[in-house]
C-alpha positions as CSV (number, residue, x, y, z in Angstrom):
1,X,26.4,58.7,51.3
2,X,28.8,56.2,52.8
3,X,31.8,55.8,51.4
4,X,32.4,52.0,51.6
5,X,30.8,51.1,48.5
6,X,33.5,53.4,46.5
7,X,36.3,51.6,48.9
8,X,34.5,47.9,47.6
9,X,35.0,49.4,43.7
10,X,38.2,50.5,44.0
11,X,39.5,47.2,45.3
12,X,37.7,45.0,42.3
13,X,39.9,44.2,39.3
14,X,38.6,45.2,36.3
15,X,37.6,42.4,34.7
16,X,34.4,42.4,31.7
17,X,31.9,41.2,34.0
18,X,33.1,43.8,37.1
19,X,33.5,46.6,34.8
20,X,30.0,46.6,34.1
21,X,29.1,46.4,37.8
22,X,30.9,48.9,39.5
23,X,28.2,51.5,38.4
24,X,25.7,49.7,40.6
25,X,28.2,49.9,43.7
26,X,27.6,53.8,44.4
27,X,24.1,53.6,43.5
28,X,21.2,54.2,46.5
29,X,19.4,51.0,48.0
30,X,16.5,51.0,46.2
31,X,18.1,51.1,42.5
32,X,20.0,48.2,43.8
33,X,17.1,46.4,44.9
34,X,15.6,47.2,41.5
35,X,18.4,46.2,39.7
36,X,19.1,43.1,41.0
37,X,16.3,41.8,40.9
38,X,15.1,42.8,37.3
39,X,18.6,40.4,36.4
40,X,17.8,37.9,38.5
41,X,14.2,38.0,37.2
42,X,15.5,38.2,33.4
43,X,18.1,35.9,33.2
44,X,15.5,33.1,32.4
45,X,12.4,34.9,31.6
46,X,14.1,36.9,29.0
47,X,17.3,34.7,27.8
48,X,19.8,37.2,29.6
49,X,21.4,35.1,31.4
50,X,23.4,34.5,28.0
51,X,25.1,38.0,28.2
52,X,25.3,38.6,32.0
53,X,24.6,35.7,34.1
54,X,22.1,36.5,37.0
55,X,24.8,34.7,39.4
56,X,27.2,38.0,39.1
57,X,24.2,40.5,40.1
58,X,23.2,38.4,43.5
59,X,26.5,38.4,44.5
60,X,27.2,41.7,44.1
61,X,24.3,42.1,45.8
62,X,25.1,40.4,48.9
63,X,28.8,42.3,48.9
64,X,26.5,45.5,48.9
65,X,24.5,44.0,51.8
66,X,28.0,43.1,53.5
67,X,29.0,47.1,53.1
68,X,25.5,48.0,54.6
69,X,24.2,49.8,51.3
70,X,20.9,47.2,51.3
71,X,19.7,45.0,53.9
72,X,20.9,41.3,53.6
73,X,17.2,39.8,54.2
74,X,16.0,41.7,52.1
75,X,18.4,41.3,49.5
76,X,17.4,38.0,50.0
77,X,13.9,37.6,49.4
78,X,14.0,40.1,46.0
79,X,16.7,37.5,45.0
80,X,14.5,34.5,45.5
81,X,11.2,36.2,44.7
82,X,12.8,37.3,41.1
83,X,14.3,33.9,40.2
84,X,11.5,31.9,40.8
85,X,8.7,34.4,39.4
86,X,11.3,35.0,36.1
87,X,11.4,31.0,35.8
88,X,7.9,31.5,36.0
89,X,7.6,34.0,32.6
90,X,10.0,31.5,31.1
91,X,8.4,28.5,31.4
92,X,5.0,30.2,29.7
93,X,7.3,31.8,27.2
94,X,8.9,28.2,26.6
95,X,5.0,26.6,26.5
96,X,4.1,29.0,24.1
97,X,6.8,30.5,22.0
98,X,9.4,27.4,22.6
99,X,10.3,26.1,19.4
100,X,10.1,29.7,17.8
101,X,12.5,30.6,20.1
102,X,14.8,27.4,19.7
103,X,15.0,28.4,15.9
104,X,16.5,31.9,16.7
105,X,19.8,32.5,15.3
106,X,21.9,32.8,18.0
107,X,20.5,29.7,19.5
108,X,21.8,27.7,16.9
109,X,25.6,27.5,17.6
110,X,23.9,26.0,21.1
111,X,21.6,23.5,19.7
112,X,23.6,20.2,20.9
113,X,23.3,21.5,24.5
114,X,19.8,22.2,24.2
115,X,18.9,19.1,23.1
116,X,21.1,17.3,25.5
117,X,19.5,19.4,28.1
118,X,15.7,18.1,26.8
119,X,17.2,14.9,27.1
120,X,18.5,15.3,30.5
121,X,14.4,16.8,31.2
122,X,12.8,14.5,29.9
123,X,15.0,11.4,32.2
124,X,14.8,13.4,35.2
125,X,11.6,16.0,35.5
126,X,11.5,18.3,38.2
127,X,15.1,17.0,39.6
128,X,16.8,18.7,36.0
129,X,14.9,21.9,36.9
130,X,16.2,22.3,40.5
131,X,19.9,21.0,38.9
132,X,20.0,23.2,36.3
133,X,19.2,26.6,39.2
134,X,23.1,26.1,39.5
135,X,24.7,26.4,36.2
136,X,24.1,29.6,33.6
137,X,23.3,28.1,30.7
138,X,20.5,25.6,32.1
139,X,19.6,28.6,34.0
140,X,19.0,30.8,30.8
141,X,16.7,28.0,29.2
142,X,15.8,25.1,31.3
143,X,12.6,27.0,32.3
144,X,11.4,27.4,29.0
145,X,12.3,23.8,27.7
146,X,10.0,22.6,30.8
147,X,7.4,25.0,29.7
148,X,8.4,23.1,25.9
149,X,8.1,20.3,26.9
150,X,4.3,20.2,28.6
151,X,6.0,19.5,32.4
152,X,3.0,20.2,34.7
153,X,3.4,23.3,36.1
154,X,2.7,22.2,39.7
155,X,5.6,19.4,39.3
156,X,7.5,22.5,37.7
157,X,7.0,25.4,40.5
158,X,8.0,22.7,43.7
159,X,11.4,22.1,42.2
160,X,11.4,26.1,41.2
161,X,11.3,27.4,44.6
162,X,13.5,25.0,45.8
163,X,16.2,26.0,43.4
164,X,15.8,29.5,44.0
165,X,15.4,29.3,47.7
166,X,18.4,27.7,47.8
167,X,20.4,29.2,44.6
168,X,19.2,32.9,46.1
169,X,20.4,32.5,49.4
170,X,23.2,31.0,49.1
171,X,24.8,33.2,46.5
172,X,23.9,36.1,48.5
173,X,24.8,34.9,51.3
174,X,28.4,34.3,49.5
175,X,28.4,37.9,48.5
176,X,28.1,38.9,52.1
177,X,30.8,36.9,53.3
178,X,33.6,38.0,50.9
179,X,32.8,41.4,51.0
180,X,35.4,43.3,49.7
181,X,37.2,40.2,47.9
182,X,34.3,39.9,45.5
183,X,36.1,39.4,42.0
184,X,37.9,36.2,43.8
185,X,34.9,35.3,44.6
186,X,32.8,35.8,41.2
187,X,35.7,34.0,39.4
188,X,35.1,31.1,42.0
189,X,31.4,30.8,41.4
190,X,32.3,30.7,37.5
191,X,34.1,28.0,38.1
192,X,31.3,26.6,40.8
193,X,29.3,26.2,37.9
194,X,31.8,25.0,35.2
195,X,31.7,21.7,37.6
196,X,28.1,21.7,38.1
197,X,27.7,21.6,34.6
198,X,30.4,18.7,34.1
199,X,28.1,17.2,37.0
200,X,25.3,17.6,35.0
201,X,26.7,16.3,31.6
202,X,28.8,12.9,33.2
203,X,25.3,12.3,34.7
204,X,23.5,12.4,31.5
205,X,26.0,10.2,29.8
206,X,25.9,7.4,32.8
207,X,21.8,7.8,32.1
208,X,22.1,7.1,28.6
209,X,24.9,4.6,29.0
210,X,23.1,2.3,31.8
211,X,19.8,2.6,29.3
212,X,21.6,1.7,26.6
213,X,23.3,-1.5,28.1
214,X,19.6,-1.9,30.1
215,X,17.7,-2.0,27.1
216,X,20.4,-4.3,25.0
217,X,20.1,-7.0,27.9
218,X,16.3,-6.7,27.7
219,X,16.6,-7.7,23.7
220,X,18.8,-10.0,24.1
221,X,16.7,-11.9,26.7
222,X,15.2,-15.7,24.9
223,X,11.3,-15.6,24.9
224,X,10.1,-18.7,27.1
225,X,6.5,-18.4,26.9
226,X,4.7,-21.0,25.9
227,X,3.6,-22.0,22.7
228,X,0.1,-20.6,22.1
């Protein structure tokens, strides 16, 4: 077996989310195909994305790919097949089980961000589904809120792939280009997301604001039709 993925491990800090990952760094190529995959695939199908967001995994899995342990294509194309058939599972989940799931205790403490979330659905459609590809949290659950939420699947699945087209090969591909310096770059895609996600919420407030102020001009406007 070649040595460079032990060399990769031994230059990661040991952070909570690497600790957990350097396992995966000295296993063969397809275990890592497997695994990857199965977190990209669960992260919004099953809600995992709450403990270990699927972000960490498909990097990893590019660094792997930069070390020659898998192939970067097809790192790729598990990547993207797994996010867009685990939004898949999670948007029936959310048509079916949604408001069962919503009620689940550890959902609770999050129930202002869900709601805001709906909110931010229900103003923008598919758009909110490709937008929320790049943060964790919207990751975890946007899915199953547009399942919820009775968004036509066809409407759903376009902006799907696009997100994980996009969101699979470009994390990847970020993976494969830091290589070795993969915790710098993990902590940068945290914070990627952290401003996404502010992204996401100053946009929803300028929404509600300008439909606020809309709908108050629209009130306040006379009625001139004539007498009848």
């Amino acid at each position: 077996m070649s040595m460079a993925p032990i060399i990769v491990a031994a230059t990661l800090t040991a952070t909570p989310g690497t600790t957990l990952l350097h396992h995966l760094l000295v296993l063969p190529a397809p275990a890592v195909y497997a695994i990857v995959g199965a977190l990209a695939f669960a992260e919004a199908a099953l809600f995992v994305g709450f403990v270990l967001p699927g972000e960490t995994a498909v990097v990893l899995g590019g660094v792997l790919a930069s070390q020659h342990v898998v192939n970067l294509g097809g790192m790729v194309a598990v990547v993207i097949a797994a996010a867009i058939l685990g939004d898949s599972v999670g948007y029936e989940v959310g048509r079916h089980f949604g408001e069962r799931i919503l009620a689940l205790p550890f959902l609770r403490h999050r129930r202002p961000a869900i709601d805001r979330a709906r909110a931010y659905l229900r103003t923008r459609g598919g758009r909110a589904v490709f937008v929320g590809r790049f943060t964790a949290f919207l990751r975890a659950v946007m899915p199953g809120l547009a399942g919820l939420s009775q968004l036509p699947y066809r409407r759903f699945l376009v902006f799907n792939a696009a997100g994980g087209i996009v969101w699979g090969t470009g994390f990847t591909l970020l993976g494969y280009v830091a290589g070795a310096s993969y915790a710098r770059v993990e902590k940068a895609a945290g914070w990627a997301s952290t401003g996404l996600l502010a992204v996401f919420a100053s946009g929803l407030l300028a929404v509600h604001l300008y439909r606020r102020r809309h709908n108050g001009v629209t009130d306040d406007q006379p009625d001139v039709s004539p007498p009848g």
